[in-house]
C-alpha positions in Angstrom: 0.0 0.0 0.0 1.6 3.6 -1.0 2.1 5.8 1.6 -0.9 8.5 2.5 -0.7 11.3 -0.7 1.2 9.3 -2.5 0.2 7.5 -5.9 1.5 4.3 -6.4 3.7 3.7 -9.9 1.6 0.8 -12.2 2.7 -2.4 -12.3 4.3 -2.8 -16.1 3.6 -6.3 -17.4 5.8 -7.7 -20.0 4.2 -7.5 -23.3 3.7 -11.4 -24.7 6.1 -12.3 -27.7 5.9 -14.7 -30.5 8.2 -15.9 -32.9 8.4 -14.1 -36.7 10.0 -14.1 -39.7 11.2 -11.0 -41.0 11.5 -11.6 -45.1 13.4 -9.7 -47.7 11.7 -5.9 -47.8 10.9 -5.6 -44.5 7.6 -7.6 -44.2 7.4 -9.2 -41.0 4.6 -12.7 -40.7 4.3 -13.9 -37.2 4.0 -17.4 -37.3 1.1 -17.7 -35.8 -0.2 -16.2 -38.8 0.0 -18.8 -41.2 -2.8 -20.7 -42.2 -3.5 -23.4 -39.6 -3.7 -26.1 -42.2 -0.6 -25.1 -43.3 0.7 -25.1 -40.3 -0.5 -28.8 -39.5 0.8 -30.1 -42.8 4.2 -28.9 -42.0 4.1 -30.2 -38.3 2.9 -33.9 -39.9 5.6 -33.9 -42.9 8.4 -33.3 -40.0 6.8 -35.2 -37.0 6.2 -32.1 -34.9 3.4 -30.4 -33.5 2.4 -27.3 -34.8 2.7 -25.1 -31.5 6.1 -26.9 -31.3 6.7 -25.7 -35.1 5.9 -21.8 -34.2 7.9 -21.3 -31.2 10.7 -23.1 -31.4 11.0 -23.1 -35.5 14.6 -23.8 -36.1 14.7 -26.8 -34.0 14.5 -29.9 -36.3 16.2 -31.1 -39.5 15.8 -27.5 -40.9 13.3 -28.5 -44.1 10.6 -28.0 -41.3 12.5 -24.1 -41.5 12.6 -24.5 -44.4 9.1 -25.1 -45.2 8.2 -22.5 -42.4 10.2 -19.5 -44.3 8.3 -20.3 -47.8 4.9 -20.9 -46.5 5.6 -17.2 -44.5 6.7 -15.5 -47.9 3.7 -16.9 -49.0 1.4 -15.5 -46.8 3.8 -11.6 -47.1 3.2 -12.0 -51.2 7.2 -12.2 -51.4 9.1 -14.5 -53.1 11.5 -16.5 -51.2 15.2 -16.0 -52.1 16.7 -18.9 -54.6 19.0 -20.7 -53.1 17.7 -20.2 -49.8 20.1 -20.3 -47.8 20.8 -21.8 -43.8 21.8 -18.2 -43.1 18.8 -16.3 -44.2 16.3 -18.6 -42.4 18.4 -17.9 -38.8 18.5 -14.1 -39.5 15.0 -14.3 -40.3 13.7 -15.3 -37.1 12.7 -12.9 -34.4 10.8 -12.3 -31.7 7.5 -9.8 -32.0 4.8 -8.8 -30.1 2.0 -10.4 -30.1 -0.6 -8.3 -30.6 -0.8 -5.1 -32.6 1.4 -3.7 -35.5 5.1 -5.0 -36.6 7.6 -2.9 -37.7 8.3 -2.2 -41.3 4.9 -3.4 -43.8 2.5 -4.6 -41.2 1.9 -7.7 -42.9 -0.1 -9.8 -40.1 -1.5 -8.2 -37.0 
């Protein structure tokens, strides 16, 4: 309890985060945002589940990545780079808030 006249300072709670790929121009998917049977085929191809798949997404043989990163371009309207590389998969990954805008083209939110 705060002292007599004095106004106690809010409580800030930590916003909730969720994994996204950032893709070539900016665009930013979370991957929560990809179609769920999307999302359930790419879980069953690699023997994962699919809430496994989009928070922990380069865990796995990296096809599951892989498949992650291309079905996200497809979602953004981008074409994925060709080769795609190991590289721009891991640099692609970050984490986002999970609710409202992302930065750069607010692609999903």
């Amino acid at each position: 309890m705060a002292p007599r006249g004095k106004v106690p300072t809010p409580v800030e709670r930590p916003v909730p985060k969720v994994c996204a790929f950032r893709l070539p121009g900016g665009k930013v998917v979370r991957l929560g945002d990809i179609p769920l049977g999307v999302l359930a085929r790419i879980a069953e191809e690699h023997g994962r589940g699919f809430v496994d798949l989009i928070s922990q997404p380069l865990i796995g043989t990296g096809s599951d990545a892989e498949a992650l990163y291309r079905a996200a371009c497809d979602v953004a309207g981008v074409i994925a780079p060709d080769p795609l590389t190991a590289a721009a998969v891991y640099d692609a990954v970050h984490l986002v808030e999970k609710e409202g805008p992302t930065e750069g083209d607010q692609t999903t939110g």
